[in-house]
C-alpha positions in Angstrom: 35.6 18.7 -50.6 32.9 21.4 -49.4 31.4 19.6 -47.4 35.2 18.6 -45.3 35.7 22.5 -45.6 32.6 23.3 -43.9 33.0 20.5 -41.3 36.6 21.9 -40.2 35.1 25.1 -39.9 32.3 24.0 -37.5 35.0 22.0 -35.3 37.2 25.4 -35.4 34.3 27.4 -34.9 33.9 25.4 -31.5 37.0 24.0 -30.6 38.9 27.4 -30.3 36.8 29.3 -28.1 36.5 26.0 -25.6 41.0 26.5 -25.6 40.5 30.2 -24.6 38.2 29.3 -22.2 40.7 26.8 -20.9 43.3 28.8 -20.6 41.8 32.0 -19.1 41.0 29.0 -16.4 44.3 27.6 -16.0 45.8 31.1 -15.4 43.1 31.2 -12.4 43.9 28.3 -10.8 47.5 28.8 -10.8 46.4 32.3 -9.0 45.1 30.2 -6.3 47.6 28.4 -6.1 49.8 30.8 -5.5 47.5 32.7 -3.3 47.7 29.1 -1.5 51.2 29.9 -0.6 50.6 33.6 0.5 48.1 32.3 3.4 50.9 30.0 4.4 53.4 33.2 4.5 51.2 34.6 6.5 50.4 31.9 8.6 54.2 31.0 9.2 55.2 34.9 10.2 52.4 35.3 13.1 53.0 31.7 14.3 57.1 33.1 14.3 55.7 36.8 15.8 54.2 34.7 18.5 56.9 31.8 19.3 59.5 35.4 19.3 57.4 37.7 21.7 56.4 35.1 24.4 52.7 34.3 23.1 51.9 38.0 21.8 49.2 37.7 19.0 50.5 40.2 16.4 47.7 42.4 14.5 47.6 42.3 11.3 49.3 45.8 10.3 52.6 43.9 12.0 52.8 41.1 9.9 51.6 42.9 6.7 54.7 45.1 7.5 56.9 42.0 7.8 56.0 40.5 4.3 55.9 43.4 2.3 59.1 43.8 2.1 60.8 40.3 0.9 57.5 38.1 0.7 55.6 39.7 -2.2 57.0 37.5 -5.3 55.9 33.9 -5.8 57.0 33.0 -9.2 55.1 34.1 -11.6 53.0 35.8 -10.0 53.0 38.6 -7.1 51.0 39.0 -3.8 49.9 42.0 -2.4 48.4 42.0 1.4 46.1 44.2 3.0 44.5 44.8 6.8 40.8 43.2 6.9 40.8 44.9 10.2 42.9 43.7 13.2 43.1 40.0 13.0 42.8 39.7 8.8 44.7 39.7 6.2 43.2 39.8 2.9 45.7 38.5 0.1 45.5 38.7 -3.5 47.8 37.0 -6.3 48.4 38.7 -9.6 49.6 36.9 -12.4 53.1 38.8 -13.7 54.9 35.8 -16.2 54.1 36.0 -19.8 51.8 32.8 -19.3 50.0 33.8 -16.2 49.3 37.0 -17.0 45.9 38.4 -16.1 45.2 35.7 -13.9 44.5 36.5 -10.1 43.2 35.5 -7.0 42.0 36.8 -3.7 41.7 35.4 -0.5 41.2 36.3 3.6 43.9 34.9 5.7 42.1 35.0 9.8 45.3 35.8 12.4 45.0 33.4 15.6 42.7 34.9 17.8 42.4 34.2 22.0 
């Protein structure tokens, strides 16, 4: 019966922190992907600033200002952008549901360029 105990206890003893591990990784990934969908808001707003101001590239500050306002939550999470100077956008996705919390990603979305 010891021995059983003692058994359990090693499985426990590695079994649990390999779970916390996992899930500390699954938050992460769904960061990314929803930072995957934040590069293709920002993608699909400078493609629309172009197509609506006959071929204009927009800078960065224009189409930050354009997303801020309704494009910042993506489920469970939230995206924040920032200006990585004039033709970046650097994007990062924070985990706000009660099973994503703490998880985040950050990525650099590049504006069309001449």
């Amino acid at each position: 019966m010891i021995v059983v105990i003692v058994i359990l206890a090693i499985l426990a003893g590695v079994a649990i922190p390999k779970y916390v591990g996992l899930h500390e990784e699954a938050r992460n990934k769904a960061a990314t992907a929803a930072l995957a969908e934040g590069m293709a808001r920002v993608n699909q707003m400078a493609a629309k600033m172009i197509l609506t101001s006959n071929g204009s590239l927009p800078a960065a500050g224009s189409v930050i200002g354009t997303l801020t306002g309704t494009m910042t939550d993506a489920g469970d999470f939230s995206l924040a952008y920032e200006a990585a100077g004039t033709t970046g956008i650097n994007i990062t996705a924070s985990g706000i549901g009660a099973t994503v919390s703490g998880g985040t990603a950050s990525g650099l979305a590049r504006l069309p360029t001449t």
